[in-house]
N, C-alpha and C positions, 0 to 999 in steps of 0.2 A: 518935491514932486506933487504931493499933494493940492500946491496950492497953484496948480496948474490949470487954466480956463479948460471947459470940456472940448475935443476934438471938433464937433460937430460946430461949434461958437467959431474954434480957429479956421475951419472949413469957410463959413458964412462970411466971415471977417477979409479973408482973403483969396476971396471970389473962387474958391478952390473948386467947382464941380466937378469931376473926374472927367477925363477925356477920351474917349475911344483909341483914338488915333496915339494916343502913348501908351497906349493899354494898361491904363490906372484902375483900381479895381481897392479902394483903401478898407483896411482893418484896423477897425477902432473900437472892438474890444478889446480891453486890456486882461481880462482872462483870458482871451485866448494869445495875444502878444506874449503876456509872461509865458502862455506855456510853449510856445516857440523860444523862448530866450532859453528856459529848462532844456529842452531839447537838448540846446547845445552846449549843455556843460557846463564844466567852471568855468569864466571866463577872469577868473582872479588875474592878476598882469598880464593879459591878452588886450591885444590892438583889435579894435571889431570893424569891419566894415561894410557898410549898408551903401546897398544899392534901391536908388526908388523909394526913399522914404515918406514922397508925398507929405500930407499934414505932420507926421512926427507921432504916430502911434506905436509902430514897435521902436519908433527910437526912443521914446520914453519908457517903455521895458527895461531897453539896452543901458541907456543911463542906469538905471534901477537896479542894473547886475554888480558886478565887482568887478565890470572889463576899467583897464585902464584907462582907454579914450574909446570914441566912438566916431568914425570918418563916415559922413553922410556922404554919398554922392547923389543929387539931384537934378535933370535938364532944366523942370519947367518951372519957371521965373517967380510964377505963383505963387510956390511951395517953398521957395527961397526965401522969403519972407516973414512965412510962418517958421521955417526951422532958425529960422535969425532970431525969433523971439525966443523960442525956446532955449538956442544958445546963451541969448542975455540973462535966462531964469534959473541956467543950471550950472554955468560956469564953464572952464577952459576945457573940459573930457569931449565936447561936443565941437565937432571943428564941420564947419558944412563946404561942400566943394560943387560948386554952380556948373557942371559939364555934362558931358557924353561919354555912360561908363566906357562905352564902346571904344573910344578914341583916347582911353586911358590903360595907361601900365597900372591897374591897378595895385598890385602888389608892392609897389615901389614908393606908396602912398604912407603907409608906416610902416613902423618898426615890428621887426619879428617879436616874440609870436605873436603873427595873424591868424585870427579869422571871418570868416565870411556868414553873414547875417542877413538875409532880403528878402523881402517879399517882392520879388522880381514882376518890372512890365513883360505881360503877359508875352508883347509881340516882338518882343529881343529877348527874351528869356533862353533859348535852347543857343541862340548866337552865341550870348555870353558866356553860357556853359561851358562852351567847346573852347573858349577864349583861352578862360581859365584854368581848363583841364590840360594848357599848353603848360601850364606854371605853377601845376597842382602841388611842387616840393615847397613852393613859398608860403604854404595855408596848411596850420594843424586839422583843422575841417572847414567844412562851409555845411553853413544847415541853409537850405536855399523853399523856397516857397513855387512851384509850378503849380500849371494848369494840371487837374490829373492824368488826362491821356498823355503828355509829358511825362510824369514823374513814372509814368508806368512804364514806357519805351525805356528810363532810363536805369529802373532794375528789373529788365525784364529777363528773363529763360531763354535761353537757346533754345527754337522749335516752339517758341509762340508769336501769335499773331504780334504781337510788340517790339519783339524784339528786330533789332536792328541798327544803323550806324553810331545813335548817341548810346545806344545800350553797352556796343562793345568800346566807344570813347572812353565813356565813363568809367565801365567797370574794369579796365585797362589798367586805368591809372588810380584807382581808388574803389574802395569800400562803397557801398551806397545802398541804401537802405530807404523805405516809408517809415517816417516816425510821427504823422498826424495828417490826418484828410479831414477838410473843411464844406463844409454845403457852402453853392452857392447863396442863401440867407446871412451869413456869418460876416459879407461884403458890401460897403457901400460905393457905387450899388452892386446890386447881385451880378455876377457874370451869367453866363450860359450854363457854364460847365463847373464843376466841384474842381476843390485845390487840394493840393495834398504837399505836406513839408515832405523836402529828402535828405538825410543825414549823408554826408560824401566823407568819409576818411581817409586821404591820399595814403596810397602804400608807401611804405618806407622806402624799396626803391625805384625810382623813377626812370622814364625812359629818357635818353638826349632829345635837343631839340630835331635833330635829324631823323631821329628814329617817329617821333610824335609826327614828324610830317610824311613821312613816308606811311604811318599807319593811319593817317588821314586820308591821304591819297587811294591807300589800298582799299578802306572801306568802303569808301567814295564809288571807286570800281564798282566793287562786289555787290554794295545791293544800289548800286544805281537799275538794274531792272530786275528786280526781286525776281521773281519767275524761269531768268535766266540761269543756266548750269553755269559755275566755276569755270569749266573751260572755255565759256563765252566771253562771260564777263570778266574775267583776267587773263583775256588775251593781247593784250597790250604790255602787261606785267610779264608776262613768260608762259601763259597757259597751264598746259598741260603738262609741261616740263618741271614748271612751277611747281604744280601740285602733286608729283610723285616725287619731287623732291621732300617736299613736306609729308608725304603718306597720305593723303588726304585725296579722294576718288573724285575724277573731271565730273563726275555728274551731279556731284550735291550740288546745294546752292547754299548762298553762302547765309541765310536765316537757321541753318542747321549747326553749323559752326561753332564752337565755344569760344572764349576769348583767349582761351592755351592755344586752339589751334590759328585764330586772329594773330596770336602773337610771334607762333611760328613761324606763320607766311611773312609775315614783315622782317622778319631778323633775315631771312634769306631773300627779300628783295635786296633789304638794303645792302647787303653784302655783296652783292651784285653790281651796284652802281658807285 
């Protein structure tokens, strides 16, 4: 690893400038790479998967670990290039995958145990999340990299301004946690806004895929107009009916709500249908 050209050389060599439009935003310190790989653990016989690795700065961390292999997925054509050299310098743990995480089962990509490692594009970031969070039993964690007004929606409080549909997504189905916030300086080039790591630890037990879609749907509802009372906005679900089944008063609104009571109202949709 050492004897590896500097980022910014591999940058210049392969026309690499970051893009808006994939919302590329690269980390090419490796003090702070390693201390995202720390973050996340041992990663001793763990399968690691990186989404958005751009030039190959935290994947040269992730090499650096004890994970078993390390599955790049990358779009832009660019960067397939340079993680191709990198693969040549470091051997078989590095396997790179030219696609749209989006339009991948990523899970399906290696062997258990997985986990999840990205400095995520900025403008599919919260997509993915929700992707993932379908299939949250296949991943021991994910330490993932957001914008910070993201990672704060995504541990937020019941009854703060943040809180809201990916807050109770996430925290539904996993543990989640700030484990490092980044200045915009720390990025080449700087974004607008500061990044913050989120440590996600899926709960041991998970909900079916019928139940994750119906708590998708329900959320969907309820703060589709924030402002709106419960018995507004899940009127389509059962209302009022709904809601004194569950104990829960037509008139709050659903930013007041905890994820016990989230998880309520959905165990008695679904039983319904």
């Amino acid at each position: 690893m050492a004897d590896l050209p500097p980022l910014r050389d591999v940058i210049a060599r392969h026309g690499l400038a970051a893009r808006h439009s994939l919302g590329q935003h690269f980390l090419l310190d490796a003090n702070l790479t390693d201390r995202i790989v720390r973050h996340a653990g041992n990663l001793a016989g763990r399968h690691v998967i990186e989404v958005g690795p751009g030039p190959g700065g935290l994947t040269r961390s992730l090499l650096a670990s004890a994970a078993a292999s390390v599955t790049a997925i990358e779009l832009d054509r660019r960067a397939i290039g340079a993680l191709g050299e990198l693969a040549a310098a470091t051997g078989p743990r590095l396997r790179v995958i030219e696609a749209d995480a989006m339009a991948l089962d990523t899970a399906s990509l290696v062997a258990s145990p997985r986990r999840m490692i990205a400095n995520l594009p900025y403008n599919i970031a919260a997509p993915l999340l929700i992707r993932w969070l379908r299939q949250a039993a296949a991943f021991e964690r994910l330490t993932l990299m957001f914008q910070q007004e993201v990672a704060d929606r995504i541990c937020a409080a019941p009854g703060t301004a943040a809180y809201g549909r990916l807050s109770v997504l996430t925290q539904w189905t996993c543990e989640a946690r700030v484990v490092m916030r980044l200045p915009p300086e720390a990025f080449t080039p700087p974004p607008k806004v500061s990044s913050a790591v989120v440590s996600l630890t899926p709960h041991t037990i998970q909900p079916d895929a019928g139940l994750v879609a119906a708590m998708e749907s329900l959320t969907a509802a309820a703060f589709g107009q924030r402002r709106k009372m419960l018995r507004g906005s899940l009127r389509t679900l059962g209302g009022e009916a709904l809601l004194a089944r569950a104990g829960i008063a037509p008139e709050r609104r659903a930013e007041t709500l905890s994820v016990v009571e989230f998880d309520r109202l959905v165990g008695l949709t679904a039983a319904t249908h």
